[in-house]
C-alpha positions in Angstrom: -7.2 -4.9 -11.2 -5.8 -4.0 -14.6 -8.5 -6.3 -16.2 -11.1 -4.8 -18.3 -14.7 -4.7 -16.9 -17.4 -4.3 -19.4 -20.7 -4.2 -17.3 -21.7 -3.1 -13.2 -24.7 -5.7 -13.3 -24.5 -9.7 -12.3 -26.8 -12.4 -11.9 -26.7 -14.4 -9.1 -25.2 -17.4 -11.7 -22.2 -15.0 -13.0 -21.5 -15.3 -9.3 -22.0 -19.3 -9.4 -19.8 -19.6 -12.5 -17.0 -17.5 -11.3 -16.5 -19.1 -8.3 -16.1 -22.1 -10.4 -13.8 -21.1 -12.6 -11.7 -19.7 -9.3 -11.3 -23.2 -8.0 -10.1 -24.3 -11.4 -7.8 -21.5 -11.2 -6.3 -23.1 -7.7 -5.9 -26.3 -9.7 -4.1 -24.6 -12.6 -1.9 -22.3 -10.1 -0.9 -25.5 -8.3 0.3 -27.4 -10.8 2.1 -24.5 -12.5 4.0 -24.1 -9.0 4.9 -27.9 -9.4 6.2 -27.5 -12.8 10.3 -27.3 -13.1 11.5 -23.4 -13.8 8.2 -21.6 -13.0 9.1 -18.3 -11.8 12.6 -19.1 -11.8 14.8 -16.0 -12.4 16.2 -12.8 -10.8 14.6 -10.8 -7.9 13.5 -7.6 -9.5 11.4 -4.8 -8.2 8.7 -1.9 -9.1 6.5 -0.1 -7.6 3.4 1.9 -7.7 2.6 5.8 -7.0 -0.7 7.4 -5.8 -0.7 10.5 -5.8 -4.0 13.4 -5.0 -4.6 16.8 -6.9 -5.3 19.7 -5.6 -6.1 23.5 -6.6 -4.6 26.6 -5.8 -6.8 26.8 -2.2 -5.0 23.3 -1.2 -8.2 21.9 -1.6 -8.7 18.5 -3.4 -9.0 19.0 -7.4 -11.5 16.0 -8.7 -10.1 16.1 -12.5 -8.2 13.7 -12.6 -9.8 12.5 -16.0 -9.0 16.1 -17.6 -5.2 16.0 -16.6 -5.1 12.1 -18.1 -6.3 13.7 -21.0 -3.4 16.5 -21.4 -0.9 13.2 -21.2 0.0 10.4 -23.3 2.3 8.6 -20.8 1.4 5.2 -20.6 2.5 5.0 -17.0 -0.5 7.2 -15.6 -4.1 6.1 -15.0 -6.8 7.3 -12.5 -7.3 5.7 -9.1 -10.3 5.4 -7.2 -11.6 9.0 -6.3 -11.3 11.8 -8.8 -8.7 13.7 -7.3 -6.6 10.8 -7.1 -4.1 9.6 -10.0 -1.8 6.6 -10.4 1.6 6.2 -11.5 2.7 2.3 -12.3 6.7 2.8 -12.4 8.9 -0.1 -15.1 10.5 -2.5 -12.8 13.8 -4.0 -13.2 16.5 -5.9 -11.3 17.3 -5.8 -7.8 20.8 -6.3 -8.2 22.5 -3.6 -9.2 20.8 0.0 -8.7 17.7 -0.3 -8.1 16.1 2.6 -5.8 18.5 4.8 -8.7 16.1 3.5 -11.4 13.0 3.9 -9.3 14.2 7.6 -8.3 14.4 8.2 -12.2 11.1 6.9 -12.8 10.0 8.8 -9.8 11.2 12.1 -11.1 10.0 11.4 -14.6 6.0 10.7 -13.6 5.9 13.4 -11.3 7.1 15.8 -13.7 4.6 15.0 -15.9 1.6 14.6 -13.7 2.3 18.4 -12.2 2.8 19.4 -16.3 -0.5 18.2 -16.9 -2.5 19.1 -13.4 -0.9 22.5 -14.0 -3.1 22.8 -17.4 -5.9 22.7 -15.0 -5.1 25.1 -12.3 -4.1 22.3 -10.0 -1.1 20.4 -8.2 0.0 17.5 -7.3 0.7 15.8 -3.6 2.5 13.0 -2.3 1.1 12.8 1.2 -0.8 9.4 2.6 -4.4 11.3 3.2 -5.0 14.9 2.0 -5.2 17.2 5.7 -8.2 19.5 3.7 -10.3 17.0 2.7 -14.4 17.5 3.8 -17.1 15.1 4.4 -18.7 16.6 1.2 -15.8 15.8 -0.7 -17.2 12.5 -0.5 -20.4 13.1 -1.4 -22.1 12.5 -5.1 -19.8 12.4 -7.5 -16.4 11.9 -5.9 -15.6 8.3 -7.4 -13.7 8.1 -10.9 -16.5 7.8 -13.6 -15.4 4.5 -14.7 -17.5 0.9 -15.0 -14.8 -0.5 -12.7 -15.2 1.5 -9.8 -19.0 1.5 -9.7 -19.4 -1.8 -10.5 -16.2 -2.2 -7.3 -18.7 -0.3 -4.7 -22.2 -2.1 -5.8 -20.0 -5.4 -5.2 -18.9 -4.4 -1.9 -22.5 -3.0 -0.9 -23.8 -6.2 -2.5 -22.2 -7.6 0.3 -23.1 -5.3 3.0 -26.4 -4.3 2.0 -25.8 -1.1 4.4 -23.6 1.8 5.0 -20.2 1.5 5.9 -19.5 2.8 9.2 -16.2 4.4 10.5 -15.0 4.5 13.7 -11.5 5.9 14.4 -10.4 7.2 17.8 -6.7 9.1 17.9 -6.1 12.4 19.6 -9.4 13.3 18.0 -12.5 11.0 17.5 -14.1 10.4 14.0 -17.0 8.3 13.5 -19.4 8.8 10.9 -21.4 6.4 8.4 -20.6 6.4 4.4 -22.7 5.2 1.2 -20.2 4.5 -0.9 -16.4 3.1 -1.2 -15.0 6.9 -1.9 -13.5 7.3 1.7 -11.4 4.6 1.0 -10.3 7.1 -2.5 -8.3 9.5 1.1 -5.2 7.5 1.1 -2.8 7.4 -1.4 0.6 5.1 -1.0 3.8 3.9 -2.7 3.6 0.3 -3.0 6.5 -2.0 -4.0 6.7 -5.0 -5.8 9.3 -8.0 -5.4 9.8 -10.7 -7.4 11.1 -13.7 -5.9 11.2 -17.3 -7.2 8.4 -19.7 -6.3 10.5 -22.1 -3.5 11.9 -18.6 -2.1 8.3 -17.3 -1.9 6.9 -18.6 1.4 10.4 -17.5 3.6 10.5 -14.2 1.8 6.7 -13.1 2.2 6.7 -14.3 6.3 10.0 -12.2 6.3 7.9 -9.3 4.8 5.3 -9.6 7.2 7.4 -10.0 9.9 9.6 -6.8 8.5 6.1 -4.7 8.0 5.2 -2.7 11.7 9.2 -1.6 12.1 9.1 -0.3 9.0 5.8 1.2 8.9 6.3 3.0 12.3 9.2 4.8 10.7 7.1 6.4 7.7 4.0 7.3 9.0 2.7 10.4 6.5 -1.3 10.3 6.9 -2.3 11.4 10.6 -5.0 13.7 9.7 -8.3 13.1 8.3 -11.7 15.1 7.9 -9.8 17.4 10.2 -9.5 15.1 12.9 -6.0 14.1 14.5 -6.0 10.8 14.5 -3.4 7.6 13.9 0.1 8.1 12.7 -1.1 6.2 9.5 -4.8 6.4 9.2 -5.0 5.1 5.8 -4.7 2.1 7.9 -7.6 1.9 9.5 -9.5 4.4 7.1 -9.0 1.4 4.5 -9.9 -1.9 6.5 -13.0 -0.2 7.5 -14.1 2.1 4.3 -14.7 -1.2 2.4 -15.5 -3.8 5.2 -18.6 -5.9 4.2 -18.8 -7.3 7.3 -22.2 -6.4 9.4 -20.2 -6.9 12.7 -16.9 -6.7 12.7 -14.9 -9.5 14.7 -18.1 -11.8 14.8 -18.9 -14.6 13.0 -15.8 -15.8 11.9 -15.5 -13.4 8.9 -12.3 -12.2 7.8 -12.1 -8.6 6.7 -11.2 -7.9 3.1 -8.1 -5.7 4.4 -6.1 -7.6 6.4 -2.8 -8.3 7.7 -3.4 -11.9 7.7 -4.7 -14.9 9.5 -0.9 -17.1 9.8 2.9 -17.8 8.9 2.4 -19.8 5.1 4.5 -22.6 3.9 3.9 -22.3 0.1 2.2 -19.0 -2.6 -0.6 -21.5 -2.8 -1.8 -20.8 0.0 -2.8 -17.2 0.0 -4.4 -17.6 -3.3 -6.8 -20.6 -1.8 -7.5 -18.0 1.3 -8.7 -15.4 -1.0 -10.6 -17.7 -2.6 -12.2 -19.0 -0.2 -12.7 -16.5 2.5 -13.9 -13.6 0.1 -16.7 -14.2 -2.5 -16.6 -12.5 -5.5 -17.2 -8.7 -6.0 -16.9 -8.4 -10.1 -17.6 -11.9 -11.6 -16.3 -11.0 -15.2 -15.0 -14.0 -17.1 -12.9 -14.7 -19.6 -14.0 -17.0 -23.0 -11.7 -19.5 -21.9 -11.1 -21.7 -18.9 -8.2 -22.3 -16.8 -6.4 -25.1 -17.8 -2.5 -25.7 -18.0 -1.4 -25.1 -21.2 2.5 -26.9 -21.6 3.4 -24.7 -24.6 1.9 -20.9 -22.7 1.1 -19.8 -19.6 -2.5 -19.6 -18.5 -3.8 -16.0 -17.7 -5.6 -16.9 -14.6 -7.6 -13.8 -15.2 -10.7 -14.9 -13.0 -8.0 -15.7 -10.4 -6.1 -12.1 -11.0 -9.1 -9.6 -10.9 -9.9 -11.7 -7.9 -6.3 -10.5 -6.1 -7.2 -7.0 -6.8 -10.4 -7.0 -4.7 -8.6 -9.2 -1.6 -6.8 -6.3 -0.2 -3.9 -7.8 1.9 -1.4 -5.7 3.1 1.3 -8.0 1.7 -0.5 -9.4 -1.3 0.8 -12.2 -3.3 0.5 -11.6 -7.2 0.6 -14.2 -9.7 1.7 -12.2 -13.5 2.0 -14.8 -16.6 4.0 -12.0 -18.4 7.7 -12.5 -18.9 7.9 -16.2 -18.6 5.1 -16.2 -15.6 6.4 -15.3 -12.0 5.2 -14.5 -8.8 5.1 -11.0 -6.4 5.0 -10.0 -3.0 3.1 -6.4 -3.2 3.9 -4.4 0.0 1.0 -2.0 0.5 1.7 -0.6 3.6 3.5 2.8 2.9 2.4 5.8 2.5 3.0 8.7 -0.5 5.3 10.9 0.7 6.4 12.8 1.9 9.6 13.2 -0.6 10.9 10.1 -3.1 13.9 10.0 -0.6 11.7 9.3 2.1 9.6 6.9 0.0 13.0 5.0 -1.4 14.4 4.6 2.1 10.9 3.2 3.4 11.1 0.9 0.2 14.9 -0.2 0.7 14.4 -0.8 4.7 11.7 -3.3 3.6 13.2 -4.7 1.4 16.4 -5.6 2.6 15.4 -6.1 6.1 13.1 -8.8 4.6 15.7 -10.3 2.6 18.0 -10.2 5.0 15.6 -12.4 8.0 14.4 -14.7 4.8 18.5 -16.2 4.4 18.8 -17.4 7.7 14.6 -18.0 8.6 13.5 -18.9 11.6 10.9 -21.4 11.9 7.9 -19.7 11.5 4.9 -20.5 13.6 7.8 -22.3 16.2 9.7 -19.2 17.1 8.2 -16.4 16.2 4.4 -15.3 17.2 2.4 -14.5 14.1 -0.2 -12.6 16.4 2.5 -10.8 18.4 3.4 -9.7 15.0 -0.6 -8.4 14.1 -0.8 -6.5 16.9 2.4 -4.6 16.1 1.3 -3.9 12.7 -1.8 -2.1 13.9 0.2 -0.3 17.1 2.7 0.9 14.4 -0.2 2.4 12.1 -1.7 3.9 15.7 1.6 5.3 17.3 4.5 5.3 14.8 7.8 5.9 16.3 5.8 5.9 19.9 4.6 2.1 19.5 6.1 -0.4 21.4 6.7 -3.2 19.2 8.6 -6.5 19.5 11.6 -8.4 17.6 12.0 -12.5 18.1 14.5 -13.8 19.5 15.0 -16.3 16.6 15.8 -12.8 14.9 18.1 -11.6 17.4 15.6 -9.3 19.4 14.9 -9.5 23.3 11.1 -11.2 23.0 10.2 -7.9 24.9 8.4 -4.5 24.0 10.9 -2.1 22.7 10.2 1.9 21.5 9.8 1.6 17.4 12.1 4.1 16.8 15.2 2.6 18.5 13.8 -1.2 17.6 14.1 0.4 13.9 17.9 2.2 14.1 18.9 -1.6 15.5 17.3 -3.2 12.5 19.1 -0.5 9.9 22.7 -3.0 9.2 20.4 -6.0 9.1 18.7 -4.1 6.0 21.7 -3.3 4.9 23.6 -6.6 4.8 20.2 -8.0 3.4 20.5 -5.4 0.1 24.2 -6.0 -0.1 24.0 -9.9 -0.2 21.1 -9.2 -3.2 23.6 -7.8 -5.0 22.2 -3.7 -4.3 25.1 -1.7 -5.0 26.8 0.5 -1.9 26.5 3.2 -3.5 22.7 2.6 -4.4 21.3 1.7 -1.2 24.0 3.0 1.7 22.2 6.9 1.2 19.2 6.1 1.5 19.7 3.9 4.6 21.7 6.8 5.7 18.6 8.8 5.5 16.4 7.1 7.2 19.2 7.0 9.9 19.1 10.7 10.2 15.4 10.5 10.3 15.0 7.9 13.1 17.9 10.1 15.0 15.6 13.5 14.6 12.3 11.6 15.5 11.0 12.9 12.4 8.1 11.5 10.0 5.7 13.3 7.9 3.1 12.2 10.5 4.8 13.6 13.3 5.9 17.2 10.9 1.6 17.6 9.9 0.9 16.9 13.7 3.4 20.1 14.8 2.9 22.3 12.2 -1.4 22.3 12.6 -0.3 22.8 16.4 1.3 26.2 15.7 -0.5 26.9 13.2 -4.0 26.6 15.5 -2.3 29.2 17.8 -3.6 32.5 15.1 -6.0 30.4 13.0 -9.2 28.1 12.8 -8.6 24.5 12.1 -9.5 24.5 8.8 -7.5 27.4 8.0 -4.6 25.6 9.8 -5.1 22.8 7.8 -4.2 24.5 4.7 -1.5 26.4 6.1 -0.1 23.0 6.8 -0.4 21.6 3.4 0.8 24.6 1.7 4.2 24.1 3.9 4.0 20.5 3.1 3.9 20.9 -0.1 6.6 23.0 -0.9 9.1 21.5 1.6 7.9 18.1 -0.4 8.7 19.8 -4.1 12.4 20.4 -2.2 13.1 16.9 -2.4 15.0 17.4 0.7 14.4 14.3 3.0 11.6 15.0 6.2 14.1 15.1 8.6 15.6 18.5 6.8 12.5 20.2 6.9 12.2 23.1 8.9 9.8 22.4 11.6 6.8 24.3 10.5 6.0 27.1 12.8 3.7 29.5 12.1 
């Protein structure tokens, strides 16, 4: 999505055109994957922080242009809603000390952002969905005054041509109808980046995939929204269905725009073609030039790029012509929050467990059930550390249902042998494993800490009041850097 857009309006044939000049861009992609040394190189990784603001009443702070303005770092730009900001941290190699680099870079843009929101009377936190956000929030002006993200919700309402309706059961019930895309603005997560080479690609992304619900059941951080209690990772389902152009869902043979996926793949190619041709367009802007293979540089794909950015897979594949042209798998999944230990150990458990299942694969679609593997993704965003959730036996698991929280303590050497055989350093990942060890051990998540700390807090106060309460713990036991499982357990 880091494309320019110049204009909100499009005729029906700047639609026509762009779908074109997609299926050239399949063409172009496929030959490029064909040609000797694309996207040949080392695995490296980055990685991407949202973060929301919020005053000194823990209440969401929509300024984010104002606190952009008090900065010049290049690594900060605004995300969807005006109380969210962005943080795109440098990658680098995977070998070596990685999750060290990412922690510096961590540090570095937090600092900053809190310098600047500070200026403003406000705060910044690293939690999945803000706990004192109000339907009103939402109302008006809560979107980021920017041609992108207007011309982002007409596209999707283009589509729709109604409201977008909600529907969320947990311990609570939420189900309400919105206007515009700025519910989906509530969630805020650290998504990774890893670059793998082109014939690697299809094994490491299915090993993602497969790797996603035991890791996302251990760092559940968003289970409250509009003051309901609801799944251990909201943003979940908050996303798929805050910008779902579907009229009925499930019907019809539409696939949602935020999905898990539809199959195992055998090749990048793939993906790319199912974006194209299971989503139409939502910002037709073009480039002066077409896509053609160009022997001497690599073809922007643009068309094909800003495309990606509106297809909102929860492992996304990204193709980036910069630094001799490679590919990505984007995990999506995890939350902000709630400490950068937390969100390294999250990040390194992916990681290496992936890496780990994608040198010795199984054969996907053969032994291991891509559905089986759906419906776990979903039950880990519902439950957490409660869902039951199966391992293949390909992969050395029983076939059978087993509690997330001791499926994921099993999985822990797997990741770690995976990191080690990348060439992570000991010293770089072994800590952070550790962590998450500890956290798994205690039962603890940032889901599971919000959830008991509005429960005695409701004892003396009203909800909302609660809420705050909550956040104001949250947020100063998240400034500690001390990993979730050290926190104190919030009584009131």
């Amino acid at each position: 999505m880091g494309i320019p857009i110049d204009r909100e309006d499009f005729s029906d044939a700047d639609y026509a055109r762009f779908s074109g000049k997609l299926e050239a861009s399949l063409e172009v992609l496929a030959e490029l994957l064909q040609r000797p040394g694309f996207g040949d190189g080392p695995c490296s990784i980055g990685a991407e922080l949202e973060v929301s603001l919020v005053d000194d009443a823990a209440r969401p702070l929509p300024l984010n242009g104002k606190v952009l303005a008090e900065t010049l770092d290049a690594r900060l730009t605004h995300e969807l809603d005006r109380w969210n900001l962005e943080s795109n941290l440098r990658h680098g190699p995977l070998a070596g000390a990685p999750f060290a680099a990412l922690r510096r870079e961590c540090v570095e843009v937090l600092a900053e952002m809190s310098r600047a929101a500070a200026l403003h009377g406000g705060r910044v936190a690293m939690i999945g969905i803000l706990p004192t956000l109000v339907a009103h929030d939402f109302d008006g002006n809560a979107i980021t005054e920017s041609l992108r993200y207007r011309a982002l919700s007409r596209g999707l309402r283009r589509l729709r041509d109604a409201p977008f309706e909600l529907d969320i059961r947990g311990e609570d019930h939420l189900q309400l109808s919105c206007e515009s895309v700025a519910f989906e603005g509530a969630g805020t997560s650290f998504q990774v980046h890893l670059r793998v080479p082109p014939r690697r690609f299809a094994d490491t992304y299915n090993a993602v995939q497969l790797a996603t619900p035991p890791v996302l059941a251990a760092a559940g951080n968003s289970p409250i929204f509009l003051g309901r209690r609801l799944w251990e990772e909201t943003r979940v389902a908050l996303f798929k269905q805050s910008v779902d152009p579907r009229r009925e869902r499930g019907r019809g043979g539409e696939v949602a725009r935020v999905s898990f996926g539809d199959g195992w793949i055998d090749g990048p190619l793939e993906l790319f073609e199912r974006s194209v041709r299971s989503h139409p367009p939502l910002l037709p802007v073009m480039d002066e030039r077409e896509p053609s293979p160009d022997a001497k540089a690599l073809p922007p794909l643009r068309e094909l790029r800003l495309h990606q950015g509106t297809v909102w897979s929860w492992n996304r594949p990204i193709y980036d012509p910069a630094e001799g042209g490679h590919l990505r798998i984007e995990m999506r999944s995890l939350p902000a929050g709630p400490t950068v230990t937390d969100m390294l150990a999250n990040a390194a458990f992916h990681i290496g467990l992936a890496l780990a299942i994608a040198q010795d694969p199984p054969e996907w679609g053969e032994d291991v059930d891509f559905g089986a593997v759906q419906h776990d993704f979903y039950r880990a965003a519902q439950r957490g550390l409660d869902a039951a959730l199966h391992w293949p036996r390909a992969c050395g698991g029983s076939g059978e249902p087993a509690a997330a929280h001791a499926l994921a303590l099993e999985l822990l050497p797997r990741a770690q042998a995976g990191l080690d055989a990348a060439g992570v350093e000991r010293s770089d990942s072994a800590p952070l494993l550790e962590s998450l060890d500890r956290r798994l051990r205690a039962g603890a998540t940032g889901a599971r800490w919000q959830r008991a700390a509005l429960a005695r807090a409701e004892a003396t106060r009203s909800r909302p009041e609660a809420l705050r309460w909550m956040l104001e713990g949250y947020l100063d036991a998240s400034q500690s850097g001390v990993g979730v499982a050290e926190w104190p357990g919030g009584g009131a």
